[in-house]
Structure formats: structure tokens, C-alpha cells
N, C-alpha and C positions, 0 to 999 in steps of 0.2 A: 500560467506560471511566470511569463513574461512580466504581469503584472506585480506578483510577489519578488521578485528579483528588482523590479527598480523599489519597490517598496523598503524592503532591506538595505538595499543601497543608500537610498534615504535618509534610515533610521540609522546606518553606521556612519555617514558621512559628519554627520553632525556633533556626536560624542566624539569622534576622530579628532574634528578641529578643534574641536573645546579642552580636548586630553593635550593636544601639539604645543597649545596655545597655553595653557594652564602650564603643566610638566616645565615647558622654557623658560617660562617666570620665573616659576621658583628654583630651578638651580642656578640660573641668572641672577637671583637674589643676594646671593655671596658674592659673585661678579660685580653686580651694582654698585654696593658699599664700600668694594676694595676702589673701585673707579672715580666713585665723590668722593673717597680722603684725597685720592692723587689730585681730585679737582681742588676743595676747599682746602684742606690741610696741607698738601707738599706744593700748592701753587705750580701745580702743572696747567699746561696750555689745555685749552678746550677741545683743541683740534686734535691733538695726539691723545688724548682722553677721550674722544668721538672715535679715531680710527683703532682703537684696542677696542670700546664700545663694539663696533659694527665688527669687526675681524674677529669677536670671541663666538659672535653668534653663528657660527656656521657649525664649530663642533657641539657647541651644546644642543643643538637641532638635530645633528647625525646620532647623537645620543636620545633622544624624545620622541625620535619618529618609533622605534619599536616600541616601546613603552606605550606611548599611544596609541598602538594598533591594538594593542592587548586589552589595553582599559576598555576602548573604546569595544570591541570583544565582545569582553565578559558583561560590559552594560548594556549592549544591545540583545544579547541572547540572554542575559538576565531578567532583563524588561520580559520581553516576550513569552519566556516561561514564566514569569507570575501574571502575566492577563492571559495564560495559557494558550497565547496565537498557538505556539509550539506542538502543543498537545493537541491543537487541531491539524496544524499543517500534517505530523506522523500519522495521524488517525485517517487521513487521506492517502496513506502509499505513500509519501514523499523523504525519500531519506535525508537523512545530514550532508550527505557530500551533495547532493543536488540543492539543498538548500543555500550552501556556501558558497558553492558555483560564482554567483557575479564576483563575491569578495576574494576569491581564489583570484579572479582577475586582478582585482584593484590593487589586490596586495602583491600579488607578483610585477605590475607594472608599477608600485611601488618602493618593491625592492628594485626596479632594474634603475630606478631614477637614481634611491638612494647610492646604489654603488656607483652610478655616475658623481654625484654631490660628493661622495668620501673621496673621488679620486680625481677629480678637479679641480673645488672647489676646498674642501677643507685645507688641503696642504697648503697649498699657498694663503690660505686665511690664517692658519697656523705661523708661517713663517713672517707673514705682516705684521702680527702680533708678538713674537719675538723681537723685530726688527724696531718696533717702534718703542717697544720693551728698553733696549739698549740706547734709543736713542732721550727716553724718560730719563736714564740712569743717569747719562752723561750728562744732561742738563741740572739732572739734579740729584746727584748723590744721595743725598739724605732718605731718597727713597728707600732704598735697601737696609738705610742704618734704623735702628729703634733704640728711642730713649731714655734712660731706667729699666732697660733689661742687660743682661750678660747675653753675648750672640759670641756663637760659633761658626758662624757660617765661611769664617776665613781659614782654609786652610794654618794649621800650626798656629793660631792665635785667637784670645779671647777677648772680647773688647765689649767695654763699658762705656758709656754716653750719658752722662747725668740730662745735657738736654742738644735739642739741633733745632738751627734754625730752615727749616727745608726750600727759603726761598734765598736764602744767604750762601747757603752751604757751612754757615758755623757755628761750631760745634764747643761744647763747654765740658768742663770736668770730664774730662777723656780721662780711661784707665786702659792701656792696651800691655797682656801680658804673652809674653811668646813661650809658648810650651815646652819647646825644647831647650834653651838656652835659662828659661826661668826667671827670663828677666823683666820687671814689670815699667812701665812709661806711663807717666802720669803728667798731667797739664790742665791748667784752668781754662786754656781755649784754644783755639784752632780753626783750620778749613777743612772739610773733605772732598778731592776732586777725585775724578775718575779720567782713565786712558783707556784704549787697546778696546773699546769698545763694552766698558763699563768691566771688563774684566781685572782691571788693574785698577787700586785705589791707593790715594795718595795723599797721607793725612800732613798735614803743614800745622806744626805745633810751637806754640810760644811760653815762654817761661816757666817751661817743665824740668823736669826729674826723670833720672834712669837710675832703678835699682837693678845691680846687678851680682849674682852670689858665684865667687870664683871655686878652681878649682880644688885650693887648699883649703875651702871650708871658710876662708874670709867672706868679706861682704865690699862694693863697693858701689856708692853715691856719687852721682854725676849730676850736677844744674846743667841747664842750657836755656837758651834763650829762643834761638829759632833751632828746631829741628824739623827734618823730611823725612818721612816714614814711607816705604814702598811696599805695598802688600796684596799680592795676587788672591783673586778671589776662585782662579782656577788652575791647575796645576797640567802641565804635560801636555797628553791627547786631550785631555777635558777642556781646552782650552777654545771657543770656536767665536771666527769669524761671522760678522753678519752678514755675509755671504754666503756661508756654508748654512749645507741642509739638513739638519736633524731628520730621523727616518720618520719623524711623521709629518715630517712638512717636505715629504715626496709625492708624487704618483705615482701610480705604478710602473710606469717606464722608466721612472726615473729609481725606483728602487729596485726594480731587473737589472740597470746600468751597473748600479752602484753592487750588487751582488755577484754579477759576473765580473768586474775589477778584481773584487776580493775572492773570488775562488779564484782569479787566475795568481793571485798577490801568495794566496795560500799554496796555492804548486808549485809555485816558487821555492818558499818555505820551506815543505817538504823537500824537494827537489837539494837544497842546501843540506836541509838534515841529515838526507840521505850520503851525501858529502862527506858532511861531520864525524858521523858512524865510523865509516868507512876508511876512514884517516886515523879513528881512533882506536880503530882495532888493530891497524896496519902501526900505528905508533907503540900498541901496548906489547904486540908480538915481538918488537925490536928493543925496546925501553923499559918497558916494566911496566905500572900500575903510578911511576914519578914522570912519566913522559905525558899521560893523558889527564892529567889536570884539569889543566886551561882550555884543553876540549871539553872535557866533561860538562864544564863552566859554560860553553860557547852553548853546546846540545840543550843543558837545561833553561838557557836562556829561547834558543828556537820552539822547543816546544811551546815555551810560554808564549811565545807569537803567536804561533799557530792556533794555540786555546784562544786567545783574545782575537783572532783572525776569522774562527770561526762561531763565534760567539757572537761576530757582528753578521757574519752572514745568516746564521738564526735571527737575529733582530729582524733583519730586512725581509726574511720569508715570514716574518710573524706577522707583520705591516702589511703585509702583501692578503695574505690569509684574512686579517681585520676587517678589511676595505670590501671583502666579497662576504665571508660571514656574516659579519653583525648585517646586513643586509637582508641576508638570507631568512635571519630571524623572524621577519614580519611575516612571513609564511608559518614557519611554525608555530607563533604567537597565536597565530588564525584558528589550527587544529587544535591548540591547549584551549584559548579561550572561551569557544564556542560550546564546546560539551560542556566545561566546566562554567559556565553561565546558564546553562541548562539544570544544571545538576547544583547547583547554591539556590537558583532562583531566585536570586537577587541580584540589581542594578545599583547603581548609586556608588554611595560610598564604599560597601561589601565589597564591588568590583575596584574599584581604586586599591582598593588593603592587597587584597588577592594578586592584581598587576603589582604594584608594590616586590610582595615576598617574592613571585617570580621571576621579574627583573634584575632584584637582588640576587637570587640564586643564579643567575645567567651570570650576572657580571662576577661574583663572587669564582664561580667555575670558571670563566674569562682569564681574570686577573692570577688562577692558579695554573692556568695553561700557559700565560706568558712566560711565571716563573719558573713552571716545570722545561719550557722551551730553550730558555737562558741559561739553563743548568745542563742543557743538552739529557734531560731525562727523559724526555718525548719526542717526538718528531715534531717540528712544526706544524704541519696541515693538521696532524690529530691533536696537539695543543690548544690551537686555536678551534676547531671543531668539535670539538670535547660538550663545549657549551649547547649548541643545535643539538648532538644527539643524545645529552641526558634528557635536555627540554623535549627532545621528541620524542623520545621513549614515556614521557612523563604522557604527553599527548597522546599519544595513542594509546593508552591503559585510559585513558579518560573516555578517548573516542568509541573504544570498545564497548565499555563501557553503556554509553547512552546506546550505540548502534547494536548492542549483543541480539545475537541471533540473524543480524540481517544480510552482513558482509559489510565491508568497507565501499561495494560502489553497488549501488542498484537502478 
């Protein structure tokens, strides 16, 4: 048996690397394209185009290693059942869980790597890649803008670019209209620079026009020659330093930190509310229903703390959950794909389509646990775990399946 176990091992090793290697290409491939415009087209440096290069590849690997484990699965036990090894190995006494055996190994020291790699290594490749992100922007504005479309992407304003020069920073037939006030700014050329860490843009406009419609229904026309337009591309909290850490460009100690902060922030909160109540009932006993106003006001502003207080502490347990889950998954990738490579009897491409839809279906259930998490409609741990136990319910109706009548271990 010793023999068939490195044999298998063998034969999965090799679809493994070829699925790792394959899978990272191509979602790399949109990666790539966005990386040689900022080379050839915005006259970005090579170096800070190399360090976004090397710094993307960590997540899109923490993403490919399950995926690949399944492919590789369902083609190695696919193969097998159509030269019917399979049908000889079972016709010998040998069950399925004994057959998986070594890869039960490979994958579990697989997973304990990967949730090493997600909590190491991705965060801080995440946050290099932000960082150098900001540091593109600020060299070269023109990054962010697009020319001959309408962009929204500025807070309270819509802005038009007939064209940009991205190694210049300038910019021609600008149209920038501000929503609330209504009022449109037009110019035949210009600069665009950035501040505050690409958060802040700052268009420098020459021999423009400001159309502006007043209050009484008139209209007023304004030339100018030089004008400075200041326009935040983030507003309030949204606004972050490149310093500061987005919760997936933690570790886990550092997202335990930053969660115990904010529940102590949140008791606080509470701790005030409790305050607030309490004054405002003692005010409306002596006052009326005119005395608690501006508490009322105070109250409904704490709660909204609170909901965004804890809103962020589900963020941070969700991150926490990701880093050990999606890990976990290579395990149960193992149990799905192995019966169900058995049971198509087919390798190749079959098995790519097959990994494919249940990939999808994992991330698809993923991406609906975060938002069920965010909404505080689940609990985190079961949001984010939601994924492993449909897929292994899924598995084990398979397993059954191939193994009925024998038991699960023999």
C-alpha cells in the first residue's frame, strides 16, 4: 500500500502544480494589462510597476491554492477511474478514506502553510501594494483620471477630461460639474496634482468659465483666467493615511488589537448612552417632552456610533475567520473532489469546468457571508464558515455515495 500512496502522491503532485501555476496566470492576466498601461501609457517607473507586480502575487496565490487542490482532485481521481486503477484498488478491500490517506496529509500541511501565507505574508503584501499605489498617484495623477469618459468617482462631483497628458499631468477640455451647487467649470487646459497622499486633487485651470444658476432662478457667467479647484477624493473616516491599516492588510494580532480597541471604544459608547437615557428621562420628568430635544438628538447620534463601532468590529472578526477558513477549504476540496472524480470519470478539462462551478459556488456563498456579517444578520464565525459547511455537506453526499454500504473509515 505504501507503494500506492507515493504513487498517488505522484500523480496529484503534478496536476497540483500545473492547476497553481495555470489558475495564477490567468487571474494575473487582468493584473498584467492594468500594470503595462501604468508602464507604457501613464509613464510610470518600472520599479514601482515591478513592486505592485511582485506585491499583487501573494493574494492572488492565497486565492489559487484551493482551487488547485480541487482541480487537481477531481483530475487525478478522474484519470484513475477511466483506466479503472480505482475499480481495481476497491475490488481489493481498500476504501476511499484509506486511499486519500497520504493526500489527507499533504492537504492538511497545506492548509497549515496556507493560513501561515494569509497571515504573514498577504497583509503586509496588501499593504505595499496600497502604499506604492498612493505613491503612483502622487507622481502621477493622471492615473486615477480617464479621458473621454464622465467619472464619478469624486465625492459631490462629475468630471470630464476631453484628454490628459499622464506624463505631464495636463489636462485639456476639463468639464467639472458640482452637484449640489449646480454649478458647471469648464476650461481648455489645466494641471492635475494630488496631496494628502493622493487623497486630495487639485486641478489648476486656465482661461475657464464658471457657470453658475442662483437662487432667484437667474443665471450667472464668470471668465477666469487662472483658477485652483480643491477636490477630495475621500470624505471624513474614509479618508486613510499610508500609514494606516486596512483590515486586510492585518494579521491576525494585529486584527485581535485593533478589535479589542474598539469593543473597549464601544463600552464606552454604551457606557455614555447609558448617561444620555438617563438625563433624559430625569429631564423630561421635570420639563416636558421641550426639555429632551437636543438629547434625543445626542442619543440618536450614539447609537449611530455604536452601529458603525460595531460594524467595524464584525469587519475585523470576518478577516480573522478568512485567514483560517478559506485555508481550511483545501481539506474539504479533497473529500468533494475525490468521489466526484470517481463518479464523472473524467480528468482534463471535465475536471477544470467541475472545480470552476464549485469554486464559484464557495466564493459566491463567501462574498454572501461577509455581507450577511456586515448587516450583523449572522454571526461572524458562521458567516464566514457557511462556505466549508455547504461544500462539505455537498462532500459528503458524494462520499456516501461512492463508499455506500461500507462506512466512512474501514
Amino acid at each position: 500500500m505504501k507503494t500506492t500512496d507515493l504513487q498517488i502522491l505522484r500523480d496529484y503532485i503534478y496536476p497540483f502544480t500545473f492547476s497553481l501555476f495555470a489558475l495564477t496566470f490567468i487571474l494575473f492576466l487582468q493584473q498584467l494589462f492594468r500594470l503595462i498601461d501604468l508602464l507604457v501609457s501613464k509613464g510610470v517607473s518600472i520599479s514601482l510597476v515591478g513592486g505592485v507586480f511582485i506585491n499583487s502575487l501573494p493574494f492572488i496565490i492565497s486565492s489559487t491554492v484551493p482551487m488547485a487542490i480541487l482541480t487537481a482532485t477531481l483530475m487525478t481521481f478522474g484519470r484513475m477511474a477511466h483506466d479503472n486503477e480505482l475499480t481495481v484498488i476497491f475490488a481489493s478491500g481498500v476504501r476511499m478514506i484509506r486511499l486519500i490517506r497520504p493526500l489527507i496529509i499533504f492537504n492538511l500541511i497545506t492548509a497549515i502553510l496556507l493560513i501561515l501565507f494569509n497571515n504573514l505574508i498577504v497583509p503586509n503584501a496588501n499593504y505595499q501594494v496600497r502604499k506604492l499605489m498612493i505613491e503612483i498617484i502622487r507622481k502621477r495623477p493622471g492615473v486615477k483620471l480617464r479621458s473621454g469618459v464622465f467619472t464619478d468617482e469624486f465625492p459631490g462631483y462629475t468630471i470630464y477630461i476631453g484628454s490628459i497628458d499622464n506624463r505631464t499631468s495636463e489636462v485639456r477640455d476639463l468639464t467639472i460639474y458640482e452637484r449640489k451647487s449646480r454649478t458647471i467649470i469648464t476650461a481648455p487646459a489645466g494641471r492635475a496634482l494630488t496631496t494628502d497622499g493622493g487623497n486630495t486633487y487639485i486641478f489648476e485651470l486656465t482661461n475657464g468659465e464658471m457657470h453658475e444658476p442662483l437662487s432667484d432662478g437667474g443665471y450667472r457667467r464668470m471668465k477666469f483666467k487662472n483658477q485652483r479647484l480643491v477636490i477630495k477624493t475621500q470624505t471624513g473616516s474614509g479618508r486613510r493615511k499610508s500609514k494606516h491599516r486596512g483590515d486586510r492588510e492585518m494579521t491576525i494580532g494585529m486584527l485581535g488589537d485593533a478589535m479589542h480597541k474598539e469593543k473597549k471604544k464601544n463600552e464606552g459608547l454604551l457606557k455614555h448612552l447609558k448617561d444620555l437615557t438617563l438625563r433624559a428621562v430625569d429631564r423630561y420628568q421635570n420639563s416636558g417632552p421641550r426639555g429632551v430635544d437636543l438629547l434625543l438628538g445626542q442619543i440618536s447620534s450614539q447609537i449611530r456610533k455604536m452601529k458603525f463601532s460595531q460594524r467595524r468590529i464584525s469587519r475585523y472578526q470576518v478577516e480573522i475567520e478568512k485567514k483560517i477558513a478559506i485555508p481550511f477549504a483545501v481539506v474539504i476540496f479533497l473529500f468533494l473532489g475525490a468521489p466526484l472524480g470517481y463518479l464523472v470519470r473524467r480528468g482534463g478539462i471535465l475536471g477544470g469546468i467541475l472545480a470552476i462551478v464549485f469554486f464559484s459556488l464557495y466564493y459566491i456563498l463567501l462574498i454572501t457571508g461577509e455581507e450577511l456579517a456586515d448587516r450583523a444578520l449572522l454571526p461572524p464565525t458562521l458567516a464566514i464558515w457557511l462556505p466549508n459547511i455547504v461544500i462539505g455537506l455537498i462532500a459528503l453526499h458524494f462520499y456516501l455515495k461512492v463508499d455506500r454500504g461500507r462506512g466512512l473509515i474501514g
